[in-house]
N, C-alpha and C positions, 0 to 999 in steps of 0.2 A: 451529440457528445459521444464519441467513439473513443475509446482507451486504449484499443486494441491492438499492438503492434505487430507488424511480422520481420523480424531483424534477416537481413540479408547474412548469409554463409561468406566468411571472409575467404576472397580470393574472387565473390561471383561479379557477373558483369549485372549492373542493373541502371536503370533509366536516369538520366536526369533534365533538368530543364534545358541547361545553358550549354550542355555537350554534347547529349542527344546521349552516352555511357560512362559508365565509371567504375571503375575495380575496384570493391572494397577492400582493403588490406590488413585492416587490423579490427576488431572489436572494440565499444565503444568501452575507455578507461573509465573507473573512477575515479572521481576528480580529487586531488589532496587538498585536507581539510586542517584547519589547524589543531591545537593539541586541547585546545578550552573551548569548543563547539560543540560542548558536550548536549546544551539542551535541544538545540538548531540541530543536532545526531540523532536528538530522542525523538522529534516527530517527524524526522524524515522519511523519504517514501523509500522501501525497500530497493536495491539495486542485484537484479536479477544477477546479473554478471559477477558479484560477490559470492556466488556460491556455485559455479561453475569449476569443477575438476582440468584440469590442462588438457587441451585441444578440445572438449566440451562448447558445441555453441548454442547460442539461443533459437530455435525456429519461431516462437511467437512467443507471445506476455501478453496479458491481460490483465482487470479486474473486473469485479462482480458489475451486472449493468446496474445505468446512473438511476433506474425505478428505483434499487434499495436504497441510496439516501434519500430520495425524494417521497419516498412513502415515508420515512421517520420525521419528515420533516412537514407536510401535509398535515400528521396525526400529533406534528408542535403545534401547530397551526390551528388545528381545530381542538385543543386542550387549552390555548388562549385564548382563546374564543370562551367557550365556556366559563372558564373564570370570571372572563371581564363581566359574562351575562350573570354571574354569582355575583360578583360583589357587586350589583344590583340592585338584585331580587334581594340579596342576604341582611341580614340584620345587620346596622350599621356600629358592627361592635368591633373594637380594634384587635383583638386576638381573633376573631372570625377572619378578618380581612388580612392579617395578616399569617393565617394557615392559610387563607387561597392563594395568598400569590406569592407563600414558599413554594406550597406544591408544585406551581406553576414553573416557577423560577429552578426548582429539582429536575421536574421533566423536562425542561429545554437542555438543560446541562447535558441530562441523562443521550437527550437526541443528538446534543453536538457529540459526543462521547460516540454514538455508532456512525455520524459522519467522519467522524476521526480512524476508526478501524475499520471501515468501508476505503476509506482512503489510502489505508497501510497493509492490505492485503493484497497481495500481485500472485498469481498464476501465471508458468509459463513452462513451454513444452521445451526441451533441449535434443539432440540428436538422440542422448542418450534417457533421460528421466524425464518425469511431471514434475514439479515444483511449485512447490505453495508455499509463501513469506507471509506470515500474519502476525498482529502483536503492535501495539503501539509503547507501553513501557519494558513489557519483558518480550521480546525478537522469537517466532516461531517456525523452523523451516521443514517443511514434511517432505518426502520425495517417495517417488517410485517409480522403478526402473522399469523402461518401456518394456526390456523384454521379457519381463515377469508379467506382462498386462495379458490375462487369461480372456476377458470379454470386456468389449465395452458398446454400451447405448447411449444413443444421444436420444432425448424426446423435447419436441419441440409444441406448446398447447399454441391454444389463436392466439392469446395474446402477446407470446414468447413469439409467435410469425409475426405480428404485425409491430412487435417495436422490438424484434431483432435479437431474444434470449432463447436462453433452451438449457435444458439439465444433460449433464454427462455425466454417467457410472460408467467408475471404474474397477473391475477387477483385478485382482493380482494373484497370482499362485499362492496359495499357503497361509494368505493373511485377508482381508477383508480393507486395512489400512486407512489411513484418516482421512485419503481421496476418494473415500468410496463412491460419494455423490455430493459432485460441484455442481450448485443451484446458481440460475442468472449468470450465465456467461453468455459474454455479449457474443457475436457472430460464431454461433457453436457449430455453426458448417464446418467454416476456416481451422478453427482449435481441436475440430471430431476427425480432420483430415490430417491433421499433424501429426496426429498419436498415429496414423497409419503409415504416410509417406513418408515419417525421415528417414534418411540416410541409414539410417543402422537398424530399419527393418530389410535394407538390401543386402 
C-alpha cells in the first residue's frame, strides 16, 4: 500500500503503456461538485492542487505510512479482546457489563477517529513550498517555502528500512515552523530528494 505520488511537471514527456510517450499538458482539475455536498466535502480527502499559487506545481504528495493506522487498529483489536475476556471473568452484573463494552465501543470510535485523520492528512513538495493538509472537520494547511529550508535530515531506523518510512526534519530560517519533524513518511528517499532537486533550487 503505497500513497505516494510523484506528479509529472506539465508540459514533461513521460511513459505510457499504449504509446510508449505523452506530454502532459495541464494539471490534474478539481472536479465541480454540487452546491449541498456539503458533508461528502467534510470527509473528503484534501486536494493538493487547491492550494497551489499560479504556475505552482506539485513534485510529490504523500501521506503518513499505512503502520499509523494499522497500529490504531491492532491496539482496537486487542482492547476487544480484553473486554470480551472481562465480561467473562466479571461479575455477571448489568452495569458491570455494560461499562465494559461502552469503554469498548468509545475506543473503537476513538480508533476510527485517527483512521479518519490519518486518511485526511496529505504532504506534498511543490516547485516552490512543503505543504501539509490536515483536519477532518476544521481544514489545516501549513506551508514552508523551499527557499527558507536552512537544513534538513532524513533518518531512516531497521524498521523505517525494512517496510519503507523514515523521519524528515525540516528547518527553516527564523522559525522552527509546524514542519519541523514529519514522522512516517513512506519512501523518504523520493520526498528527502525533492526538497533538494526541484526546479527552483536551480
Amino acid at each position: 500500500m503505497d500513497y505516494t505520488e510523484i506528479v509529472p511537471r506539465a508540459g514533461a514527456v513521460v511513459p505510457t503503456r499504449r504509446t510508449g510517450v505523452a506530454r502532459v499538458t495541464t494539471l490534474p482539475a478539481r472536479p465541480a461538485r454540487p452546491a449541498r455536498a456539503w458533508l461528502r466535502d467534510l470527509f473528503a480527502l484534501p486536494v493538493t492542487e487547491s492550494y497551489l499559487s499560479a504556475g505552482e506545481w506539485c513534485v510529490i504528495r504523500t501521506r503518513r505510512h499505512w503502520l499509523v493506522p494499522l497500529r490504531d487498529i491492532i491496539r482496537s483489536g486487542a482492547m476487544m479482546t480484553v473486554v470480551s475476556v472481562l465480561t467473562i471473568v466479571a461479575p455477571p452484573v448489568f452495569l458491570v457489563q455494560l461499562a465494559l463494552w461502552l469503554g469498548a465501543l468509545a475506543h473503537a470510535a476513538y480508533v476510527g477517529w485517527c483512521v479518519l485523520r490519518w486518511r485526511a492528512e496529505q504532504v506534498a513538495v511543490t516547485d516552490r513550498r512543503i505543504i501539509r493538509v490536515s483536519g477532518i472537520l476544521v481544514r489545516t494547511v501549513d506551508a514552508a517555502p523551499l527557499e527558507q529550508i536552512t537544513d534538513s535530515t532524513l533518518h531512516c531506523s531497521i524498521p523505517g528500512r525494512i517496510f519503507g518510512f523514515g523521519t524528515i526534519r525540516i528547518e527553516t530560517a527564523g522559525q522552527a515552523g509546524s514542519l519541523g519533524t514529519m514522522t512516517y513518511v513512506p519512501r523518504p528517499d523520493a520526498f528527502y530528494r525533492a526538497t533538494l532537486e526541484h526546479p527552483g533550487n536551480g
